[in-house]
C-alpha positions as CSV (number, residue, x, y, z in Angstrom):
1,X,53.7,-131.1,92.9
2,X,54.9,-134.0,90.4
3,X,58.6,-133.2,89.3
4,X,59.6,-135.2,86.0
5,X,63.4,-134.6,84.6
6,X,63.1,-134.2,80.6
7,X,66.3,-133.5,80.1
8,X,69.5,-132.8,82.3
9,X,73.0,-132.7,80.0
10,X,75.3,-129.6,79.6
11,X,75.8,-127.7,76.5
12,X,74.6,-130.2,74.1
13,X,72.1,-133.9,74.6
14,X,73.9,-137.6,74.6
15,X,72.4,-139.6,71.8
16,X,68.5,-140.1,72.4
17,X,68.5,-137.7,75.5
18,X,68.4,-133.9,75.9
19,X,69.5,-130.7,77.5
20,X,67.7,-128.8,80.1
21,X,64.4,-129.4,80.6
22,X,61.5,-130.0,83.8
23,X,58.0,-130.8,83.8
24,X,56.2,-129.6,87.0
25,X,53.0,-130.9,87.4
26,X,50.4,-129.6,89.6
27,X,46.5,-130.7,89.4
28,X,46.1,-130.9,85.7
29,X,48.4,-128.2,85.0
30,X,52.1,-128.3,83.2
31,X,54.3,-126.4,83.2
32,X,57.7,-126.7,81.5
33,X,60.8,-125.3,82.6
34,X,63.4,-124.7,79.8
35,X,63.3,-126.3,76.7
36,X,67.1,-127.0,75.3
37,X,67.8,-129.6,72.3
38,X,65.6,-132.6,72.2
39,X,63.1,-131.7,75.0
40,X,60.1,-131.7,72.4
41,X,60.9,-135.1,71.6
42,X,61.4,-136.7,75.0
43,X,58.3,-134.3,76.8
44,X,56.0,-136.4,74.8
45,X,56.5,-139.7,76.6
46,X,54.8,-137.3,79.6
47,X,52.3,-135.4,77.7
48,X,51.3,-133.9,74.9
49,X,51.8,-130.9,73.1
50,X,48.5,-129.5,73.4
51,X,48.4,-130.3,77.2
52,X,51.4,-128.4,78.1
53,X,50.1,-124.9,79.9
54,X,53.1,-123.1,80.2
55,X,56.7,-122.4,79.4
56,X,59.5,-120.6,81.5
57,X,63.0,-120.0,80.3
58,X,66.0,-119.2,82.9
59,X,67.6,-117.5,79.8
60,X,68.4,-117.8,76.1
61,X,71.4,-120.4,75.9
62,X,70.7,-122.8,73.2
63,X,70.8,-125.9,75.6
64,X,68.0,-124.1,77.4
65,X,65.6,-122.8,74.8
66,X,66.8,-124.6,71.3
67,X,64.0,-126.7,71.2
68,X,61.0,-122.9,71.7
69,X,60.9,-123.0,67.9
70,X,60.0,-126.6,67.1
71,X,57.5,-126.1,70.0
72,X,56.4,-122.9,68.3
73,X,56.2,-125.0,65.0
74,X,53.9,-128.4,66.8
75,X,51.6,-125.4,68.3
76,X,50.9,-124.4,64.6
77,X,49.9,-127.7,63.4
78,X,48.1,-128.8,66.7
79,X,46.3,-125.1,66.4
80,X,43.9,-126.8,63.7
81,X,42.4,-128.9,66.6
82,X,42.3,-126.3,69.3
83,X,42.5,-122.6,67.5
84,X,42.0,-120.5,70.6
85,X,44.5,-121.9,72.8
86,X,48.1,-119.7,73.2
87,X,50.6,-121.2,75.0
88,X,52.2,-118.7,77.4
89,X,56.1,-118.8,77.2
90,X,57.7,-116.6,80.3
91,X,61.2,-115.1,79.6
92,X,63.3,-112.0,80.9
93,X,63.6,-108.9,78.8
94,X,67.1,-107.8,79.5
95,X,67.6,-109.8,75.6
96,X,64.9,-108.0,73.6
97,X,65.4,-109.8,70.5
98,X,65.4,-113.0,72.1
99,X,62.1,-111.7,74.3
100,X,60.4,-110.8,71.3
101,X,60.8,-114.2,69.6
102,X,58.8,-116.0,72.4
103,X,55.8,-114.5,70.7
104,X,54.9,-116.4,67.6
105,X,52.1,-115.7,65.1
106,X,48.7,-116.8,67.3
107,X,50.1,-119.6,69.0
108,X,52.4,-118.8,71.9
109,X,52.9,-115.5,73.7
110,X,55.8,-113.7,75.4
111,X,54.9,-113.1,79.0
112,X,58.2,-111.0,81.1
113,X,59.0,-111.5,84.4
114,X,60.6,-109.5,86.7
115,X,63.4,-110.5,89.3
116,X,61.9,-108.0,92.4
117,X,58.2,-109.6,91.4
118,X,56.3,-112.8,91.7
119,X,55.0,-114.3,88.7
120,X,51.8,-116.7,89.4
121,X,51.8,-118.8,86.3
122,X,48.5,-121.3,86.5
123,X,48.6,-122.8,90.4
124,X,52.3,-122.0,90.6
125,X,54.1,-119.2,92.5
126,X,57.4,-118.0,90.9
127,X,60.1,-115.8,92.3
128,X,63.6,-115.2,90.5
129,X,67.0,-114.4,91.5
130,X,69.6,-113.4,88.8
131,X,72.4,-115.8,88.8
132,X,76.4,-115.5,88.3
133,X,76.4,-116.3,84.5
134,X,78.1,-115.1,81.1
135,X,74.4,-113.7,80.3
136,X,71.4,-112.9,82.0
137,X,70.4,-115.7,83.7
138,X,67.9,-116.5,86.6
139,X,67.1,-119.4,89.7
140,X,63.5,-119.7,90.3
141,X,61.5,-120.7,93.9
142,X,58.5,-122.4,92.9
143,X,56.0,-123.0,95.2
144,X,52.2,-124.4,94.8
145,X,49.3,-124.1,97.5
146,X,50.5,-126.9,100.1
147,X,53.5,-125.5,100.6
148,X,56.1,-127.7,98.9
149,X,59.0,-125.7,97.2
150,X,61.4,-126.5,94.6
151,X,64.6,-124.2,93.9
152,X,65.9,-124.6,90.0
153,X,69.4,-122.9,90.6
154,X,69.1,-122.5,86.3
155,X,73.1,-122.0,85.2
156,X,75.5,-120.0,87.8
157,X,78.7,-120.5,89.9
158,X,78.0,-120.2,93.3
159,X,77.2,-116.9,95.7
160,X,75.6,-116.6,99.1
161,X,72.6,-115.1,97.8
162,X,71.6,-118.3,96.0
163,X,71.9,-120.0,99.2
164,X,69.4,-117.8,101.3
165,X,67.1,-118.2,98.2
166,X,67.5,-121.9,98.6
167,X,67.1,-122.4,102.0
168,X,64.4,-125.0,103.5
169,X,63.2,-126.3,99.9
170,X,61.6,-129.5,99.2
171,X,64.2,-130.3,96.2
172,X,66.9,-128.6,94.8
173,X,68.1,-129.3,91.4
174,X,71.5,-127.6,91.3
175,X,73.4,-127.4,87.9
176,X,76.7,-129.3,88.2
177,X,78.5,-128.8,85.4
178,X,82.0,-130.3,86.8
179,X,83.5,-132.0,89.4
180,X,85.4,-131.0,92.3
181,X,88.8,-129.4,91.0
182,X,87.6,-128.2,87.4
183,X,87.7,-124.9,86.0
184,X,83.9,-124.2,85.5
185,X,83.1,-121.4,87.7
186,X,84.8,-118.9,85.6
187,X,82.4,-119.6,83.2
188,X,79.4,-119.2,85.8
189,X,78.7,-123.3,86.8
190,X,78.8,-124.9,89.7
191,X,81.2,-127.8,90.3
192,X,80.0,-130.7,93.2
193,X,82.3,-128.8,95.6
194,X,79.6,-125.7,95.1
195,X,77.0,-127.1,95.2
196,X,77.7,-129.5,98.2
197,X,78.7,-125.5,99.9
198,X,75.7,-124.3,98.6
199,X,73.6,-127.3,99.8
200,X,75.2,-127.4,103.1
201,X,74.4,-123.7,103.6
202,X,70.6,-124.1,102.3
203,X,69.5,-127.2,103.6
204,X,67.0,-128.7,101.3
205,X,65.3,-131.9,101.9
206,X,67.3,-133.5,98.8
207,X,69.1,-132.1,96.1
208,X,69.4,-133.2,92.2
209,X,72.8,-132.5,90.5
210,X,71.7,-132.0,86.4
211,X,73.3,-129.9,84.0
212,X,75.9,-132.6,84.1
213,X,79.0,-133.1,82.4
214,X,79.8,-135.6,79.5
215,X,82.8,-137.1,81.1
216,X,83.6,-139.0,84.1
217,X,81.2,-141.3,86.0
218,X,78.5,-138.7,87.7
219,X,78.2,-141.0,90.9
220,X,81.8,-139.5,91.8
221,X,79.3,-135.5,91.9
222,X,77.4,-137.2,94.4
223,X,80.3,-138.2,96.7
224,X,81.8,-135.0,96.5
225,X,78.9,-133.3,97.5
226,X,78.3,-135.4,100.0
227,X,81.6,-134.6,101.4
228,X,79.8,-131.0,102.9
229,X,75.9,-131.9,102.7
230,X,74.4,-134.8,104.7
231,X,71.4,-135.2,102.9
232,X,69.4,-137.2,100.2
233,X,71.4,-136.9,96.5
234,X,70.7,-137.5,93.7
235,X,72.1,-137.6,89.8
236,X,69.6,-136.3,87.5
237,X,68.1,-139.0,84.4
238,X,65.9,-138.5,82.0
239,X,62.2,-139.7,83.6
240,X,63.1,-139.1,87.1
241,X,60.0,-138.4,89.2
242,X,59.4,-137.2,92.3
243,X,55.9,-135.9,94.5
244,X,56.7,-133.5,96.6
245,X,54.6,-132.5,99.3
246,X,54.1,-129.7,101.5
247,X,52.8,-129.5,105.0
C-alpha cells in the first residue's frame, strides 16, 4: 500500500499547500481520503483526475471536503473523454443534505457507509469508528490483501476506544491539532500529549502527526509525543510517501 500526504494543515491551507487530504495507492487503484481546500490542485502532481477511483470523507468540515465540488466540476469536463466512468465518493448519512450532495449529475455518486459495517472500496477493506468531534465524524482501519494496516484517526480528542481500533497498525496518521498544554480537546482534537497516550496505548509501527497547527515549530509535536511513545515519528508534509507492507 503506497501512502502519499496531499495535504495535512488545520482549518484552513498555508500558501501553496492544503488541508486534509491522502492518496492510498494499491495496484493501480486510488483512492483519496478527504478532500479539504486545495487538494485538487496539489493531487495532480500524483495523478490525474480521471485516474482517481475513489473518494472517502471522515465528515463534512470544510477543511475536509471543500475541494468535492471543484472535483465534482473537473469530472464534468474530463467526462467528454471518458463518459461512463462515475467516481464513487463514500460519506456518512447522519448529514443528509451534505450526503446527498456527494451525488452530482452523472459523474460522481454517493455511496454510505456504516460504522457497525465494512466497506470494500476497490482492493481496500474499510472499517469506521465514530470519533469525539463537534459533528459526526469517523477514524477508518484500512487494510489491503497482504495485511498492512493504516489507522486515519480523521478529527477527535482522544478515548480508549480509538486506541483498541488502533492497535498493531502499520502507520498511524493522528490529527494533532495542538501542542501539549493547549486547549484543543474541547473542541474534539488531539494535542501531542494525546496522541503520544494514544500511541503509547496502540502501538503502531510509526505514527504521522497531520492536521497540524499554524503556529509554533511542529518538531516540538514530535518530542512531546515522544515523551510517552518510543517509536518511529513523524510530522506530516505535503508529498510524504511511504510503502507499507504486510506480512
Amino acid at each position: 500500500m503506497n501512502v502519499t500526504v496531499i495535504g495535512y494543515w488545520h482549518g484552513f491551507p498555508e500558501k501553496d499547500e492544503a488541508t486534509s487530504g491522502y492518496l492510498l495507492e494499491y495496484g493501480q487503484y486510488k483512492l483519496l481520503i478527504d478532500c479539504g481546500s486545495g487538494v485538487l490542485a496539489k493531487l495532480q502532481a500524483y495523478c490525474t483526475v480521471e485516474e482517481l477511483d475513489a473518494v472517502i470523507l471522515s465528515h463534512y468540515h470544510h477543511d475536509h471536503k471543500a475541494d468535492l465540488g471543484p472535483l465534482q466540476y473537473a469530472s464534468i469536463i474530463k467526462a467528454a473523454e471518458n463518459p461512463d466512468k462515475q467516481l464513487p465518493i463514500y460519506g456518512h448519512r447522519l448529514n443528509e443534505e451534505q450526503f446527498a450532495g456527494l451525488t452530482f449529475q452523472h459523474v460522481t455518486t454517493g455511496i454510505e457507509y456504516k460504522e457497525e459495517e465494512q466497506a470494500t472500496i476497490g482492493p481496500f477493506m474499510v472499517q469506521f469508528l465514530r470519533t469525539h468531534h463537534p459533528v459526526p465524524c469517523y477514524a477508518m482501519k484500512i487494510t489491503v490483501a497482504d495485511g498492512a494496516t493504516l489507522v486515519y484517526t480523521a478529527d477527535t480528542s482522544y478515548f480508549d476506544q480509538l486506541a483498541d481500533f488502533s492497535a498493531g497498525a502499520d502507520l498511524l496518521i493522528a490529527e494533532c491539532s495542538g501542542y501539549a498544554g493547549e486547549r484543543v480537546t474541547q473542541f474534539g482534537h488531539m494535542t501531542s500529549s494525546c496522541v503520544g497516550k494514544l500511541a503509547a496505548r496502540a502501538q503502531p509501527s510509526q505514527v504521522l502527526l497531520s492536521h497540524l497547527p499554524h503556529h509554533g515549530e511542529h518538531q516540538q509535536l514530535i518530542r512531546e509525543v515522544q515523551r510517552d511513545y518510543l517509536g518511529a515519528v513523524a510530522t506530516a508534509e505535503t508529498g510524504w510517501q511511504c510503502v507499507l507492507a504486510g506480512e
